[in-house]
C-alpha positions, 0 to 999 in steps of 0.5 A: 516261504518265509522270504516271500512273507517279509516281501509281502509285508513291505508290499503292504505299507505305502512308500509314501506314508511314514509309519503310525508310530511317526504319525503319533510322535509327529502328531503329539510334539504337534500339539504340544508346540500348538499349545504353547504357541495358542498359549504364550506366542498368539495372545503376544502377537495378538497384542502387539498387532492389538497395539499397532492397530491402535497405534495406527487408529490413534495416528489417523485420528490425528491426522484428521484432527490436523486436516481439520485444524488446518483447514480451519486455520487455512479459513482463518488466514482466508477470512483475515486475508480478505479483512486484512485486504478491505482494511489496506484498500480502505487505508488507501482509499483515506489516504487518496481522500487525505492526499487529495484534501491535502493537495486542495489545501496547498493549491488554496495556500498557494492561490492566497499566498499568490493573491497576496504577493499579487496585491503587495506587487500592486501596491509596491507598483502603484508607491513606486508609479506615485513616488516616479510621478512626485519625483516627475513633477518637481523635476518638470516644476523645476525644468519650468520654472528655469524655462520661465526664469529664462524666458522672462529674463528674471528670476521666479524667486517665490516659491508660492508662485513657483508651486502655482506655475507649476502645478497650472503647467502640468494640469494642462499637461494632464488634460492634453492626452484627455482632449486628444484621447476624446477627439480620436474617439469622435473621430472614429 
C-alpha cells in the first residue's frame, strides 16, 4: 500500500501551484528587492521625474513669457510702423507743399525775369526805332536838300537853313498819314 499512499500524496498538490517553501523564498527575495527599489531607486526616479517636471514648467514659463515679449514687441513694431507711416505721409505731404512753393517761386522768378527781358526788348526796340528814324531824317534831310540843290540850280550851303528845309520836309511828311488816316475815318 504504500505506492498508492505516494500517488495519493502528488494527487493532492496542485500542478499549478509551486510548493510553499517556493512561495516563501519567492516572497522574501520579493521584499528584499522591494525594499531596495522603495529605498534608493524610487526616491531617484522620483527625483529625476521631480526635475523634469521642473525642468518641463520652467521651459513653459518661458515660453510664455517669449509669447508675451513677442507679442508686446509685435505691438511695439505696430505702434512704430503706423508712426513711422504718419510721419513718411506727413514728410511727403511737406514736400508736396514745398515743391509746390518751390515750383510757384520759379514760375514768379521766371514771370519777372520774363517782364524783365520784355521790357529790356521794348527799349532796345524803341533805341533801335529811334536811331532808324534819326538815321531815316538825315539820310531824307540830305536826299532833300540835294533834290533842292538840283531843282534850284544852286547849292543850299547853310547849314541853318538846311536844317530847316529839312525839318519842314518831313513835318509835312508826318502829317500826311494823319490826314489820310482822319479822311479814311469820315469816309467810313
Amino acid at each position: 500500500m504504500q505506492p498508492t499512499a505516494l500517488v495519493r500524496a502528488e494527487v493532492t498538490q496542485n500542478p499549478l501551484l509551486p510548493a510553499d517553501y517556493d512561495i516563501i523564498w519567492s516572497l522574501v527575495c520579493l521584499a528584499i528587492i522591494a525594499f531596495f527599489l522603495v529605498k534608493y531607486a524610487v526616491p531617484r526616479l522620483t527625483s529625476m521625474l521631480d526635475e523634469r517636471a521642473e525642468k518641463i514648467e520652467t521651459g513653459l514659463q518661458q515660453a510664455e513669457r517669449a509669447q508675451q515679449a513677442a507679442a508686446d514687441a509685435e505691438e511695439r513694431i505696430a505702434a512704430e510702423l503706423a508712426q513711422a507711416r504718419r510721419d513718411a505721409a506727413e514728410v511727403r505731404e511737406k514736400a508736396q507743399e514745398e515743391g509746390k512753393a518751390i515750383v510757384a517761386e520759379a514760375r514768379n522768378k521766371a514771370q519777372v525775369e520774363a517782364d524783365r527781358v520784355t521790357e529790356n526788348a521794348a527799349r532796345q526796340i524803341e533805341a533801335d526805332r529811334q536811331a532808324a528814324q534819326i538815321s531815316l531824317r538825315t539820310d531824307v534831310g540830305l536826299l532833300a536838300t540835294e533834290l533842292a540843290s538840283r531843282i534850284v540850280g544852286e547849292s543850299v550851303s547853310d547849314h541853318a537853313l538846311q536844317s530847316r528845309v529839312i525839318d519842314r520836309f518831313l513835318d509835312e511828311l508826318e502829317a500826311q498819314p494823319a490826314d489820310r488816316a482822319a479822311a479814311a475815318d469820315r469816309e467810313a
